[in-house]
C-alpha positions as CSV (number, residue, x, y, z in Angstrom):
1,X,15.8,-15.9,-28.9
2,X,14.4,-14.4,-26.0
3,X,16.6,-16.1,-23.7
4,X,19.6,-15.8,-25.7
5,X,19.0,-12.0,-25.6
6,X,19.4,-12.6,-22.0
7,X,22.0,-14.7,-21.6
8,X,24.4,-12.1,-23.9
9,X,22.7,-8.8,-21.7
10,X,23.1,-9.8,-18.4
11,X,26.4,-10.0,-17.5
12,X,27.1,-6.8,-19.2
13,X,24.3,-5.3,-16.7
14,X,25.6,-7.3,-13.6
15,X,29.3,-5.3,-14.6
16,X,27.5,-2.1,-14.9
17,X,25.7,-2.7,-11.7
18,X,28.7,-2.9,-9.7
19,X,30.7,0.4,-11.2
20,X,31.8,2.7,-8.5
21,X,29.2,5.6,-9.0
22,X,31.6,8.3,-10.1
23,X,32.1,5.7,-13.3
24,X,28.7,5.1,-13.5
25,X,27.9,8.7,-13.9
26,X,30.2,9.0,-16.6
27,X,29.0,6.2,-18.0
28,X,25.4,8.4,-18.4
29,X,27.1,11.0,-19.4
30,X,28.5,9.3,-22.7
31,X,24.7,7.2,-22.8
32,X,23.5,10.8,-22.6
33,X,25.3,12.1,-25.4
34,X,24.7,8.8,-27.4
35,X,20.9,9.2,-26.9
36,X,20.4,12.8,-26.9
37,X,22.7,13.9,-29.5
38,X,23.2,10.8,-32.1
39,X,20.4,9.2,-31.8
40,X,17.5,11.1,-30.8
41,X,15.6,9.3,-28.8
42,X,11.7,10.7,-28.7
43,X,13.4,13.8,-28.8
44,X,10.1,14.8,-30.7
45,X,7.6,13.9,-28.3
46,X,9.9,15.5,-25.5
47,X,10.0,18.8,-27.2
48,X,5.9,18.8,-28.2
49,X,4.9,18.3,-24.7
50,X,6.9,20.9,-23.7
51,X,5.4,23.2,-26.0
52,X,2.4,22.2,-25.3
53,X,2.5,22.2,-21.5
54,X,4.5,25.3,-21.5
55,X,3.4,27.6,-24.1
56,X,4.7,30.5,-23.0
57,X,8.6,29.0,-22.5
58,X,11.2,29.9,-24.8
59,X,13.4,28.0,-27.4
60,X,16.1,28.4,-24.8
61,X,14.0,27.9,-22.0
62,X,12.7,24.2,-23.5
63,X,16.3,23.4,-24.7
64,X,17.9,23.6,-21.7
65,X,15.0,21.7,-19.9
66,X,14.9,18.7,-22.3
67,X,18.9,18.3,-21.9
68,X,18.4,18.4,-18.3
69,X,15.8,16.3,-18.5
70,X,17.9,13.2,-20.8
71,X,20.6,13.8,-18.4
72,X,18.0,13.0,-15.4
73,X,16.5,10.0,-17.5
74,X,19.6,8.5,-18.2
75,X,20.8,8.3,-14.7
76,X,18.0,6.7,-13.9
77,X,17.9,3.7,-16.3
78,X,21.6,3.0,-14.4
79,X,20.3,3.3,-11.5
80,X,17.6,0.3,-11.7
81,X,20.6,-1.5,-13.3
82,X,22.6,-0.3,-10.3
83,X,19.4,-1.8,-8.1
84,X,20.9,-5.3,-9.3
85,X,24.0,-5.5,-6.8
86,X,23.6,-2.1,-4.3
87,X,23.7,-2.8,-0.5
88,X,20.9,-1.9,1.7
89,X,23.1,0.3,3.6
90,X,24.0,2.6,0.3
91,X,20.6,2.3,-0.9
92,X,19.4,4.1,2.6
93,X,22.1,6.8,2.3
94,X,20.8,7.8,-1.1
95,X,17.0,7.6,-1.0
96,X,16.1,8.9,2.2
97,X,12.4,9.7,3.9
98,X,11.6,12.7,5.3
99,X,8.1,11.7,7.4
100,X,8.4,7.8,7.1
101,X,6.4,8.5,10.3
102,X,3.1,9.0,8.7
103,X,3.4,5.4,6.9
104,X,4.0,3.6,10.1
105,X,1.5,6.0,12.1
106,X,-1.3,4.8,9.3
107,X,0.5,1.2,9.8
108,X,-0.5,1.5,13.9
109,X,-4.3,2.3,13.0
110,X,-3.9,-0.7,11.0
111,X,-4.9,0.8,7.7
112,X,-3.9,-0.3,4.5
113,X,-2.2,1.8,2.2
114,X,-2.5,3.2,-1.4
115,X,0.7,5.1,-2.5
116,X,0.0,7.2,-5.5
117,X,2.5,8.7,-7.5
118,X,3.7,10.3,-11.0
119,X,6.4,9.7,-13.3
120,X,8.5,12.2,-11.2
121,X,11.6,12.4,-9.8
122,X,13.0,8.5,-9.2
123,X,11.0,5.7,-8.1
124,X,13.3,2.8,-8.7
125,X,14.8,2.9,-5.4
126,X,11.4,3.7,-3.4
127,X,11.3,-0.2,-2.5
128,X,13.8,0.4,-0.3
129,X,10.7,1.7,1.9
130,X,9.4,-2.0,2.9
131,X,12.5,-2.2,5.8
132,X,11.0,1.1,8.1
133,X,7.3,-0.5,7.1
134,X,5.7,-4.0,8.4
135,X,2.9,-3.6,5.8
136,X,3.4,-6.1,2.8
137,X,4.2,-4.0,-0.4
138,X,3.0,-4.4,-4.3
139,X,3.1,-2.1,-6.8
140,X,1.4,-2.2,-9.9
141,X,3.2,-2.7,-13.3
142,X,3.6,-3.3,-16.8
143,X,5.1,-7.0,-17.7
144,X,8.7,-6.8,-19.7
145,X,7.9,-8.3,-22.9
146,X,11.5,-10.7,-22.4
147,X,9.7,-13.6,-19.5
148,X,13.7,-13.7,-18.4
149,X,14.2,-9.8,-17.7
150,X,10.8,-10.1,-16.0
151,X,11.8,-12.6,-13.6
152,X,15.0,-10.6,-12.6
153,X,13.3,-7.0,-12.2
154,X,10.9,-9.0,-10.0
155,X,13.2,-10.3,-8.4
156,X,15.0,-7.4,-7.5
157,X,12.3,-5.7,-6.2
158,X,11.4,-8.8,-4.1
159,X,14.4,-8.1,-1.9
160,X,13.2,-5.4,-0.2
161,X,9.8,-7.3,0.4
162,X,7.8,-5.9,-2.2
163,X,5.8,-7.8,-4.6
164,X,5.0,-6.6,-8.6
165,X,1.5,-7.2,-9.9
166,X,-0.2,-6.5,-13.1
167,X,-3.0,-4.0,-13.6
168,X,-4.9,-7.5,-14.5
169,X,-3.5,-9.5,-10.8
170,X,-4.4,-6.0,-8.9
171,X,-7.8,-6.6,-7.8
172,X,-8.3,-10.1,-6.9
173,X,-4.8,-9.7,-5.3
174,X,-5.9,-7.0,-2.9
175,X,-9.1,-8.5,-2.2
176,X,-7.7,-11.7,-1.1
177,X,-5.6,-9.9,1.3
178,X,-8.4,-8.0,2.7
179,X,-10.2,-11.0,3.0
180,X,-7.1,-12.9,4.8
181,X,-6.6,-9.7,6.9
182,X,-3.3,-9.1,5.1
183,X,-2.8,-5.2,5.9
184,X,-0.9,-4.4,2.2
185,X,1.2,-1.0,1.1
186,X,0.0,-0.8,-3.2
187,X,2.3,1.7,-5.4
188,X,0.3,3.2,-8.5
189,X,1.4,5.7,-11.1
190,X,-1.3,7.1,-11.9
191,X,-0.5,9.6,-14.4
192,X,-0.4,7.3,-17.1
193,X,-3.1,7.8,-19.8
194,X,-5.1,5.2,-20.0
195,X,-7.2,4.1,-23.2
196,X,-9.9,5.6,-24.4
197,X,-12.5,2.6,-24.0
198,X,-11.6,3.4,-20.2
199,X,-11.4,6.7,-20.3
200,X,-14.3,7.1,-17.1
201,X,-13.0,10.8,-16.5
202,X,-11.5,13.9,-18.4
203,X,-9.9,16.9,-16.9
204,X,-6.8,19.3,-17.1
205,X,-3.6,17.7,-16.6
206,X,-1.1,20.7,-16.9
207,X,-3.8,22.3,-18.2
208,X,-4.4,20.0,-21.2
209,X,-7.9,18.1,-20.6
210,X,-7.1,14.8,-21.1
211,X,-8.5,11.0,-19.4
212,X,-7.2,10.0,-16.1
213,X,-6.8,7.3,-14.4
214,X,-9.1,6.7,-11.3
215,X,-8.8,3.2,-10.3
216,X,-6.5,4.0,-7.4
217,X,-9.7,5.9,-5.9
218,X,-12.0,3.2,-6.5
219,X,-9.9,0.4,-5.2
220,X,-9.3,2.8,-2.2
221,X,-12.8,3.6,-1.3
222,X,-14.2,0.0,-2.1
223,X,-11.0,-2.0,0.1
224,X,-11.1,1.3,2.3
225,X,-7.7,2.0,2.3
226,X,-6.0,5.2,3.1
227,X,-4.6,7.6,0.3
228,X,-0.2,8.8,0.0
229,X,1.3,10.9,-1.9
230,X,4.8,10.6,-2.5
231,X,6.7,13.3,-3.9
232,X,10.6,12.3,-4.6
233,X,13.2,15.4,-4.7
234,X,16.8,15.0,-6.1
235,X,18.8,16.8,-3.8
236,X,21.8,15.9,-5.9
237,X,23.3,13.4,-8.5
238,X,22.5,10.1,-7.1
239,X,21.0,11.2,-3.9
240,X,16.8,11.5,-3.6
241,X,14.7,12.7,-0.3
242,X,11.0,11.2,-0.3
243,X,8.0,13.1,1.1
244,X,4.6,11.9,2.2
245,X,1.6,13.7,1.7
246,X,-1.7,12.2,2.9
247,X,-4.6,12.6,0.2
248,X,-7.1,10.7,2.4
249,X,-6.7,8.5,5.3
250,X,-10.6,7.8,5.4
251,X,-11.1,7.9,1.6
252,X,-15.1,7.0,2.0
253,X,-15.7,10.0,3.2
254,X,-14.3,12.4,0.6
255,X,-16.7,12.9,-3.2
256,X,-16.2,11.4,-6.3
257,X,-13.1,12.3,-7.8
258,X,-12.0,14.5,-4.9
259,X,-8.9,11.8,-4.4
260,X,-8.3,11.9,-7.6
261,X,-8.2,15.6,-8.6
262,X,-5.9,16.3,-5.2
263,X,-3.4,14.0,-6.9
264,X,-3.1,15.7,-10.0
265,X,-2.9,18.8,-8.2
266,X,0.2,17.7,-6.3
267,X,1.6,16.0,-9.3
268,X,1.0,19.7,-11.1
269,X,3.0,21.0,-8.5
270,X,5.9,18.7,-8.5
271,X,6.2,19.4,-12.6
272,X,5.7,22.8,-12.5
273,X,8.6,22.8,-9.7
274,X,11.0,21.5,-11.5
275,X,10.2,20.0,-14.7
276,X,13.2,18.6,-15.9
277,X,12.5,15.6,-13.4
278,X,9.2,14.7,-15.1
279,X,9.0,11.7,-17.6
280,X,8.3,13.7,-21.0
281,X,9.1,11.3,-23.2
282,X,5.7,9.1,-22.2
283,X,2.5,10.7,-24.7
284,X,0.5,11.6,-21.9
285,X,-1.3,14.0,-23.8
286,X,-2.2,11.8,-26.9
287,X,-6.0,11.5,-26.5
288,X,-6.4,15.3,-25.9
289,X,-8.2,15.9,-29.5
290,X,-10.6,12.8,-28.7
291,X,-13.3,14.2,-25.5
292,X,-16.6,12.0,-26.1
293,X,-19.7,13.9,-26.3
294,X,-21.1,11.3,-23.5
295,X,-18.8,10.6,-20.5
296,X,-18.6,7.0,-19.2
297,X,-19.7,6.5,-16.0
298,X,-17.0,5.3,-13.4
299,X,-17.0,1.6,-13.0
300,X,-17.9,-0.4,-9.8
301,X,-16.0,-3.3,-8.5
């Protein structure tokens, strides 16, 4: 079934892939509609964490984010399709780098690399990163449920020499590379909320106190490997300018969730920028009822 699913979807992705962009806008223009007005998509959840992240907003003010907001989210589900059959060259016009500078200077000290970064902005066509950088690149993510659309979004991402992993492949994967001297570049969104029999630290996201995710700090200080942000701004429709922001290029010297805590406190800024290019529709803020009276400590590898 699973394959058949496959067999019928990809061709219709491979012709969307290779629209001209103007038709491809319009094309999320009508998905937009189709999504935002018929059907509603987590329209619920979108609106709550609005309300709950900005109390103070009003009707108007959250309306007019969540449609810009849909409009945002379905561009970018054409884009990754549009990551099928895009050139190098056009991929380089549209995402651009401000300071790719700091990544190679970090590359010449012959540091590893841990990019952290939120559901903000785009990230499907950050890949595109690996051809200014001679680090090898993996980011962290969640397996497609379909084995066949798995194969392909790996696939795609392979091109630009970056290599997918599962939360479950990520630590004996970068271990074996320190071991083998294998200087890496590792991608983690780390704004995720992660479940509560690993919730190892509480504190205000958006000024909601919720669990967050720290394993990015603990790989970093244990493999010692420097800490990026990446902050990508839409300068307009299809066009995106990344920024780098080092969080700690010597991350054994810094306390116990200080990595951490500066990366919610970039991703705060980013949000509170321009919200509309935040990813509402995920339930970050699901386990904010549930604090334990005890706090887990913060595992050791």
């Amino acid at each position: 079934m699973q394959l058949a699913v496959y067999i019928f979807a990809y061709p219709i992705l491979w012709f969307i892939s290779i629209l001209p962009f103007r038709l491809l806008y319009a094309f999320s223009d009508f998905i937009y509609f189709i999504i935002y007005n018929i059907i509603g998509y987590r329209k619920k959840i979108v609106y709550d964490n609005l309300t709950l992240v900005f109390p103070n907003k009003s009707e108007k003010e959250k309306k007019a984010i969540m449609r810009k907001f849909y409009h945002h989210f379905c561009d970018m589900m054409l884009e990754a399709v549009k990551s099928m059959t895009i050139s190098e060259a056009e991929m380089k016009k549209r995402f651009t780098f401000t300071n790719i500078d700091l990544i190679n200077n970090l590359e010449n000290k012959n540091r590893s690399i841990i990019l952290m970064c939120s559901h903000y902005g785009s990230w499907e066509w950050i890949f595109v990163m690996q051809t200014y950088c001679k680090n090898v690149g993996y980011a962290v993510y969640k397996r497609l449920a379909n084995p066949h659309f798995d194969k392909l979004f790996k696939r795609i991402r392979a091109k630009y020499n970056s290599h997918l992993i599962t939360t479950k492949e990520t630590i004996p994967t970068l271990i074996k590379a320190k071991r083998d001297g294998i200087k890496t570049i590792n991608g983690f969104v780390s704004d995720q909320s992660p479940k509560l029999d690993r919730a190892f630290y509480w504190r205000k996201f958006m000024g909601i106190k919720v669990p967050v995710h720290t394993g990015a700090e603990v790989l970093a200080k244990k493999l010692d490997m420097s800490v990026v942000f990446f902050n990508v701004k839409r300068l307009k429709r299809g066009y995106y300018q990344c920024t780098y922001k080092t969080i700690a290029e010597d991350p054994k010297t810094t306390k116990e969730h200080e990595i951490t805590d500066n990366f919610i406190a970039l991703a705060e800024a980013d949000i509170y920028n321009a919200p509309q290019y935040y990813l509402w529709t995920h339930k970050r803020w699901k386990h904010r009822d549930k604090i334990p009276v005890t706090l887990k400590k913060t595992p050791k590898l």
